[in-house]
LUMVEXBA-677543 format. One line per 3 residues: number of its first residue (from 1); their letters; for each residue x, y, z of C-alpha. Coordinates in Angstrom, 2 decimals. Example, Ala and Ser with C-alpha at 12.3 -4.5 7.8 and 13.67 -1.06 7.14 Angstrom:
// residues 2
1 = AS = 12.30 -4.50 7.80  13.67 -1.06 7.14
***
This chain:
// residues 73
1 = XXX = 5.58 1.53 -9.23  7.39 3.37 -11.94  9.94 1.20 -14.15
4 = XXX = 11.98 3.35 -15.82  12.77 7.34 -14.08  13.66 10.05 -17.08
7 = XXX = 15.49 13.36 -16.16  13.71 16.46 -17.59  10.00 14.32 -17.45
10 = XXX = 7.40 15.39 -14.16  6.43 13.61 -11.42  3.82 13.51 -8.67
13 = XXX = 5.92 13.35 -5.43  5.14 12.31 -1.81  7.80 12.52 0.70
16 = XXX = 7.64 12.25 4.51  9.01 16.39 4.74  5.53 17.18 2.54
19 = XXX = 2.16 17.78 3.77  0.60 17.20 0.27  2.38 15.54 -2.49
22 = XXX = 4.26 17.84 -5.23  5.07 17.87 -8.49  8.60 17.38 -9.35
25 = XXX = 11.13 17.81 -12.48  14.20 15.44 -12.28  17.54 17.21 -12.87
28 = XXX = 20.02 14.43 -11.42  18.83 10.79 -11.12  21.91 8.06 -10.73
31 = XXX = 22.19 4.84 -8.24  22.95 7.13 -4.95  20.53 9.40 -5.40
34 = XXX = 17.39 11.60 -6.96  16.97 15.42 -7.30  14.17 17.12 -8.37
37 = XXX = 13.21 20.77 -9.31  9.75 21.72 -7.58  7.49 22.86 -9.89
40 = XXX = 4.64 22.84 -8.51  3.04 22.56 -4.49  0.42 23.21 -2.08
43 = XXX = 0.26 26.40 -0.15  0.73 24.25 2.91  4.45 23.12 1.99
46 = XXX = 5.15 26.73 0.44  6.14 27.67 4.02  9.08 25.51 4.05
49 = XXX = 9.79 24.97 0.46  9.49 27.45 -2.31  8.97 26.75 -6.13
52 = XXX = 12.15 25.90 -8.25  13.59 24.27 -4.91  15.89 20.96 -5.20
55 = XXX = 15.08 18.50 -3.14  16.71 14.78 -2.90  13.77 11.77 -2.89
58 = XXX = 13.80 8.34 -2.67  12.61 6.52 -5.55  9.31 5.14 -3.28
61 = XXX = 8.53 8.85 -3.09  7.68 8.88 -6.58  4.16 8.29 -6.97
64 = XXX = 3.31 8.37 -10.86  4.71 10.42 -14.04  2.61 13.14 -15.33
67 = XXX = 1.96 13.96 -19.16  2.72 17.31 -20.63  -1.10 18.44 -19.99
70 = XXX = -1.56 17.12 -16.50  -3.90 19.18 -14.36  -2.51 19.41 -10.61
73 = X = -4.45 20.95 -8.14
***
């Protein structure tokens, strides 16, 4: 599980409302809740959600943080 969350750093994302898991920019993280900037998703979930989207997650939802060159497909 991740330690430590950082606003502005990308995630790999998973919630229950996602087919495939997503990557994710935090813009708001504090003790009530999460929001992150979709960066990146499958063309499965672009139905419902479009890039640059903000979507609330729950810290569980957060799968792993990605480097600067991560490859998402």
């Amino acid at each position: 599980m991740i330690q430590e969350l950082v606003v502005g750093k990308s995630y790999e994302i998973q919630t229950k409302n996602f087919h495939r898991s997503f990557v994710g920019k935090i813009i708001d993280l504090s003790k009530e809740r999460i929001l992150v900037e979709i960066e990146q998703l499958s063309l499965i979930d672009s139905e419902n959600f479009a890039v640059h989207a903000q979507v609330e997650v729950e810290r569980l939802d957060i799968k792993r943080q990605l480097e600067d060159d991560y490859f998402f497909s």
